[in-house]
C-alpha positions in Angstrom: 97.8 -13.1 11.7 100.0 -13.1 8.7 99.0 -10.8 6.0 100.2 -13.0 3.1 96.9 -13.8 0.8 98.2 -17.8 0.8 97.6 -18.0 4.5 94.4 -16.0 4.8 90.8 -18.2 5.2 89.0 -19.1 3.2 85.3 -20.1 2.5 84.6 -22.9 -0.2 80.5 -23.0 0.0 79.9 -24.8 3.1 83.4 -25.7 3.7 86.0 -23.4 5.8 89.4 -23.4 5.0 92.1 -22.2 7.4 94.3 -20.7 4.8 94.7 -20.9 1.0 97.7 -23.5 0.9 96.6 -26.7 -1.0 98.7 -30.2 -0.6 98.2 -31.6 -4.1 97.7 -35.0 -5.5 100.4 -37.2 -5.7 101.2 -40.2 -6.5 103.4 -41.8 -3.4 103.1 -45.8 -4.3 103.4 -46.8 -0.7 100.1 -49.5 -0.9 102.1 -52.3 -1.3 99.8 -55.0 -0.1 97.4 -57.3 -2.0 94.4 -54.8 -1.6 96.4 -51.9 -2.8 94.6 -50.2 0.9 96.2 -47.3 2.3 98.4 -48.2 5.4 99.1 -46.6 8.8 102.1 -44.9 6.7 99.7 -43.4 4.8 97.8 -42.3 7.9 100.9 -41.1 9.6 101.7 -39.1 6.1 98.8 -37.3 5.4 98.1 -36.8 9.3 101.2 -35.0 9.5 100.1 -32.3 6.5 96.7 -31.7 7.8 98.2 -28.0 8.0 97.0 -27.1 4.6 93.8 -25.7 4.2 92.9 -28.7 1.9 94.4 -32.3 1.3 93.6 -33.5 -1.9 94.8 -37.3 -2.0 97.1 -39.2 -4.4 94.9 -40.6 -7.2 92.6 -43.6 -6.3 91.7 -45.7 -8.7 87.9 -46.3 -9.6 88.5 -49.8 -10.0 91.1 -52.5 -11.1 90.7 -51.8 -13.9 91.7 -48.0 -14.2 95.4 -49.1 -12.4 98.5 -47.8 -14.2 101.0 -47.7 -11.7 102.6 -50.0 -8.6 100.9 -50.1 -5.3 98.7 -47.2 -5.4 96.2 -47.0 -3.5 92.6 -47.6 -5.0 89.1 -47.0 -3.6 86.7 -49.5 -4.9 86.7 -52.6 -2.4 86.3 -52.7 1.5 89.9 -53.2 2.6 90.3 -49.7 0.5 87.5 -48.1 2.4 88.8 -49.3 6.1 92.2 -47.9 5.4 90.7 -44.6 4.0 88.9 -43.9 7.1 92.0 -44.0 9.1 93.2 -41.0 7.0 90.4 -39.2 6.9 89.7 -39.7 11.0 93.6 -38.8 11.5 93.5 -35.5 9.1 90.1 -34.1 10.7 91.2 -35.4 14.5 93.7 -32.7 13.3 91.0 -29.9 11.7 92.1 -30.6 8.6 89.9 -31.2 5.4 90.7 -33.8 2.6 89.4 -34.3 -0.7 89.9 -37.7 -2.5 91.2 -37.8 -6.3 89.6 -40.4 -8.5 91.3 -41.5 -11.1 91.5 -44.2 -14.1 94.6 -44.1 -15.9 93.0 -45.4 -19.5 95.7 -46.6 -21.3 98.5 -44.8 -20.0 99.1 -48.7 -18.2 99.9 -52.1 -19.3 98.6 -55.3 -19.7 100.8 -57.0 -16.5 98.4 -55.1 -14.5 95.1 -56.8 -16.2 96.2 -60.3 -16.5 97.3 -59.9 -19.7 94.2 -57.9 -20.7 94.8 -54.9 -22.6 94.1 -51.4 -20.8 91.2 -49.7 -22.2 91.0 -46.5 -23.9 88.7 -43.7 -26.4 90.6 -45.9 -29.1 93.2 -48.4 -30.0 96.1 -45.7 -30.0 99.0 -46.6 -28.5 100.6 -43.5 -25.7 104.2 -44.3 -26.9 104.8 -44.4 -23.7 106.3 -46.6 -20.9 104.7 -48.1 -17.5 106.1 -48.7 -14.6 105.3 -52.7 -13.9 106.2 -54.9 -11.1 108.8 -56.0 -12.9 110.2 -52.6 -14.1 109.5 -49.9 -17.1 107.7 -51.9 -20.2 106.5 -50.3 -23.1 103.0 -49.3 -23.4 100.5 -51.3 -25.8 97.9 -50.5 -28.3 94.6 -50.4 -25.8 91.3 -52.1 -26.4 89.1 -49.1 -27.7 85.7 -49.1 -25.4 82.8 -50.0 -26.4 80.0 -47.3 -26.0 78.1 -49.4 -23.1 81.5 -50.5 -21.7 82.3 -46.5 -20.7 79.1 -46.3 -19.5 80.0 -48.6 -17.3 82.9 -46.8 -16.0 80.7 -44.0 -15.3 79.2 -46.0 -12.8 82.5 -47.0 -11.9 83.0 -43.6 -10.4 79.4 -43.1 -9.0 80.4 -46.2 -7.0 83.8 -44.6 -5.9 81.9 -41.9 -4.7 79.8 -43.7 -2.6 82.7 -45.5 -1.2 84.6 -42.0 -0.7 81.8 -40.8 0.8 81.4 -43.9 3.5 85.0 -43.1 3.8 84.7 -40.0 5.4 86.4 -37.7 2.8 85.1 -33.9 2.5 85.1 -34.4 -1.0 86.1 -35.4 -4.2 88.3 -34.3 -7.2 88.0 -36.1 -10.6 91.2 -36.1 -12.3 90.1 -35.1 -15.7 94.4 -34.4 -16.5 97.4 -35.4 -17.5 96.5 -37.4 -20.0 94.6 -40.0 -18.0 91.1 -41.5 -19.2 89.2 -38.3 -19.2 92.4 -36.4 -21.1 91.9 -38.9 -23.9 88.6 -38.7 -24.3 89.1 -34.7 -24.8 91.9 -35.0 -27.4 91.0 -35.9 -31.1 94.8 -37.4 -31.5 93.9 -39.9 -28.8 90.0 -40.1 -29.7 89.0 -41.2 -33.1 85.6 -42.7 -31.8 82.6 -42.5 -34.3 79.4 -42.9 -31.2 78.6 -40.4 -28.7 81.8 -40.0 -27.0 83.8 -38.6 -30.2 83.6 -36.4 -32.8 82.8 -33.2 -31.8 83.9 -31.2 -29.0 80.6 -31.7 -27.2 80.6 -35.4 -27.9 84.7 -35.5 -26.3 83.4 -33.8 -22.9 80.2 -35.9 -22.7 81.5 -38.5 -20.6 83.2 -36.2 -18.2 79.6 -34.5 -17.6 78.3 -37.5 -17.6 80.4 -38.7 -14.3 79.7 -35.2 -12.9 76.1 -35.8 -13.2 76.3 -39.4 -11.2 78.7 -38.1 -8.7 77.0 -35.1 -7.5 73.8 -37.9 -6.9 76.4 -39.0 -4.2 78.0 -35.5 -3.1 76.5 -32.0 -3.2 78.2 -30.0 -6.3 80.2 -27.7 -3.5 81.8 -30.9 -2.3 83.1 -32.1 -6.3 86.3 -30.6 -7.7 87.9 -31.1 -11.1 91.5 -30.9 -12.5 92.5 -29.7 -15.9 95.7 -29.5 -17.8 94.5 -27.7 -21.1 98.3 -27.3 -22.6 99.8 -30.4 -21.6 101.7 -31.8 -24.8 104.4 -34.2 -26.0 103.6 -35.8 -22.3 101.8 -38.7 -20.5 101.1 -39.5 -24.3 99.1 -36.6 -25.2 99.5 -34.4 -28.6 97.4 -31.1 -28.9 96.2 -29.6 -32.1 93.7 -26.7 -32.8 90.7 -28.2 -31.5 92.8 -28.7 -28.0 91.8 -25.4 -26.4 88.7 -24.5 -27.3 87.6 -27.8 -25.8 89.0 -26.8 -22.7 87.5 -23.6 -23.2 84.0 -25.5 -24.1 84.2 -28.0 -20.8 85.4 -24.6 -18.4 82.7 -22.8 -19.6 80.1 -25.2 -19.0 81.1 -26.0 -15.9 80.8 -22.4 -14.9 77.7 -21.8 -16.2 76.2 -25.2 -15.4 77.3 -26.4 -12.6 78.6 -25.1 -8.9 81.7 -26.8 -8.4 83.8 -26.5 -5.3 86.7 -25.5 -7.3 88.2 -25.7 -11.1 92.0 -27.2 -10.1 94.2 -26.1 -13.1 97.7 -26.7 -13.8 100.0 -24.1 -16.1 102.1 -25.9 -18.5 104.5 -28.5 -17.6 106.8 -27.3 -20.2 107.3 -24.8 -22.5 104.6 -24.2 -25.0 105.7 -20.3 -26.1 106.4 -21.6 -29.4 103.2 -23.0 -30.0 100.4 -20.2 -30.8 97.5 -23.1 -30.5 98.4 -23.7 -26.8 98.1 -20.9 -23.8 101.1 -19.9 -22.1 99.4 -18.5 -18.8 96.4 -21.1 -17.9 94.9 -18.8 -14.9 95.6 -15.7 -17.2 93.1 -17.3 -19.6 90.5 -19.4 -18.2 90.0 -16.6 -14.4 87.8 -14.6 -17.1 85.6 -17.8 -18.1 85.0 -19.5 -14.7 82.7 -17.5 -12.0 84.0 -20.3 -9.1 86.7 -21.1 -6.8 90.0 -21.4 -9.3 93.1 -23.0 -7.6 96.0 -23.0 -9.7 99.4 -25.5 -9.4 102.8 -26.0 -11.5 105.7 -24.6 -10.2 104.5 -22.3 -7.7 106.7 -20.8 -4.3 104.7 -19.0 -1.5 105.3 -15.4 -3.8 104.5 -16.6 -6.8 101.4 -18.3 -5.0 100.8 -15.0 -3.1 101.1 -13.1 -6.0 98.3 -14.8 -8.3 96.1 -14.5 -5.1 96.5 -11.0 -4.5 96.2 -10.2 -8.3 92.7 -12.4 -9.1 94.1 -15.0 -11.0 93.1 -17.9 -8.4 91.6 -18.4 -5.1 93.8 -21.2 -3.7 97.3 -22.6 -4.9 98.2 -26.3 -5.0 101.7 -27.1 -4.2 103.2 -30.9 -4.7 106.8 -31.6 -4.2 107.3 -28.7 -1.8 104.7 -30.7 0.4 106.4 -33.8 0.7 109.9 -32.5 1.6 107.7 -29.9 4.4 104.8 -31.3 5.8 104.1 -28.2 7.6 104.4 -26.0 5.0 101.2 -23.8 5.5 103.0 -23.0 8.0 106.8 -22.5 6.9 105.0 -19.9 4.6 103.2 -17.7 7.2 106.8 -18.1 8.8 108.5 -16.9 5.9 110.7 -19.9 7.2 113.7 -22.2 5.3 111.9 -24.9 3.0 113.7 -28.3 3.6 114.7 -30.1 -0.1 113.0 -33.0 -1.2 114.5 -36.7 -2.0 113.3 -37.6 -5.5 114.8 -41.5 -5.3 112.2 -41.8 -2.3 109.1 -40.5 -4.6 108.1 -43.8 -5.2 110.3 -46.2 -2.8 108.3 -48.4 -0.2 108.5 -47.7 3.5 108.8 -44.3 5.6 112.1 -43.2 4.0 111.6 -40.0 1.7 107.7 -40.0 3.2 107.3 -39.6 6.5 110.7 -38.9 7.6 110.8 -35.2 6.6 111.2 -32.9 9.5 108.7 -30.2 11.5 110.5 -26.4 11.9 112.1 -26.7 15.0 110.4 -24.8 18.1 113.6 -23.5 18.5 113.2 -21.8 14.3 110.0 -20.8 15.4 110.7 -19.2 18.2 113.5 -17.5 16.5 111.1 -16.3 13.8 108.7 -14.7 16.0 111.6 -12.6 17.6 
């Protein structure tokens, strides 16, 4: 057994992991059929990646309403559900585990994908920012700001998601609370000027994030529920930070620690450089290990030593790697190797079809042999 700390087990309450390698969420873009339902690509994709000791899916959208993005694949109607449960049966037919992200984009979207209907948001602030349409990149729009029993609604938007991932057959579920998606903008007071419950103070910014904890974990046990945080994202995805940026993060981490027993607090260290900016923290795990008592996994950037080395030193319990797990779907394996990583294709991120998605190669028996010598 390898001695490296990435490919060691791991126990995550009742759930065993086979090593500490994560395959992050991504966004693929490969449901391009009227139901936005996953495929037998995406079966053949995720199948093939069932090495890691957790899958956590691309985003899936709580509802038509929280799409952003082309052909991606939601959970919220049947046809959703049936293709789901191919994944889910092909990833543990391999003793895999998988996770399912749910997401609303908020107003990082446009209105081609709402019939002309503006996306909704905390306010009517416009992102700046531009959406990927059907018929190419369009400017974003000032959103329609929610009304106080419309996000209500969306909170039982994601109950119902739940319930649908959970007839699905997924382990679990992560809420992407990042990246400056729904939740994001509800944290941030330059993208949340609201006056009711939902703004003002820190506490009121958080609420409706607690607020879909509290109705998913009616549907899944707390040990089965992740979340995903990017406290220093800036200039990005719309979002601008100030002073008040990371002591919310430090108010929601904290809570959650104290209050609630999560199967893991997924973080993400900066996605650019924010040394210049003394409001914002440099070194996310760093800061927030010390605050939260449960199972940190940490992503951005990492290799398998980087990843080993935050493991060995405390600063997280499991790493979450993206781009290095579409270009190497056995890469749980590749590290325990200590083997060549093979390159990914950014064109393909987003392309339809198997090119750039399933068409990545397994190490050769030949390399492995040649490994073990």
């Amino acid at each position: 057994m390898s001695k490296q700390p990435l490919i060691q087990r791991y126990t995550m309450h009742d759930l065993e992991l086979k090593n500490r390698v994560v395959m992050a969420p991504m966004t693929r873009s490969r449901a391009d059929n009227p139901e936005n339902a996953p495929t037998d690509l995406h079966v053949e994709y995720y199948k093939q990646r069932a090495g890691a000791g957790l899958i956590i899916s691309e985003g899936s959208q709580v509802s038509t309403q929280g799409v952003g993005y082309i052909n991606t694949a939601g959970i919220h109607n049947k046809a959703q559900v049936e293709g789901w449960k191919k994944v889910t049966d092909a990833v543990h037919a391999e003793g895999g585990k998988i996770f399912i992200q749910l997401w609303h984009v908020g107003r990082i979207s446009h209105p081609d994908f709402h019939g002309g209907n503006k996306p909704v948001a905390p306010s009517a602030i416009n992102p700046g920012e531009k959406a990927y349409t059907p018929e190419g990149f369009k400017e974003t729009v000032e959103p329609h700001a929610l009304e106080t029993q419309e996000v209500e609604a969306i909170v039982q938007d994601f109950k119902k998601a739940a319930e649908n991932a959970k007839e699905a057959g997924f382990d679990g579920v992560e809420i992407h609370s990042s990246n400056g998606y729904l939740f994001h903008q509800f944290f941030s007071r330059t993208s949340n000027h609201r006056t009711d419950k939902y703004g003002g103070s820190i506490e009121n910014r958080a609420r409706f994030l607690f607020e879909v904890l509290d109705e998913v974990k009616q549907v899944f046990p707390e040990g089965r529920i992740g979340i995903r945080l990017n406290p220093s994202l800036d200039g990005i995805f719309g979002m601008e930070t100030d002073e008040e940026t990371i002591p919310t993060f430090d108010y929601i981490v904290k809570k959650v620690s104290d209050e609630y027993d999560l199967a893991y607090l997924h973080l993400s260290e900066p996605f650019t450089d924010v040394s210049d900016k003394p409001h914002l923290v440099s070194e996310i795990a760093k800061h927030y290990r010390p605050m939260y008592k449960g199972t940190l996994m940490i992503n951005g950037g990492f290799d398998r030593e980087k990843g080993n080395r935050f493991i060995e030193e405390g600063l997280a319990d499991l790493v979450s790697y993206a781009k290095l797990y579409i270009s190497n779907p056995d890469l749980a394996k590749r590290f325990e190797l200590e083997a060549p990583l093979a390159e990914w294709d950014q064109d393909t991120f987003y392309t339809p079809g198997p090119d750039g998605y399933t068409d990545y190669p397994f190490l050769a028996e030949t390399e492995v042999n040649k490994t073990y010598q």
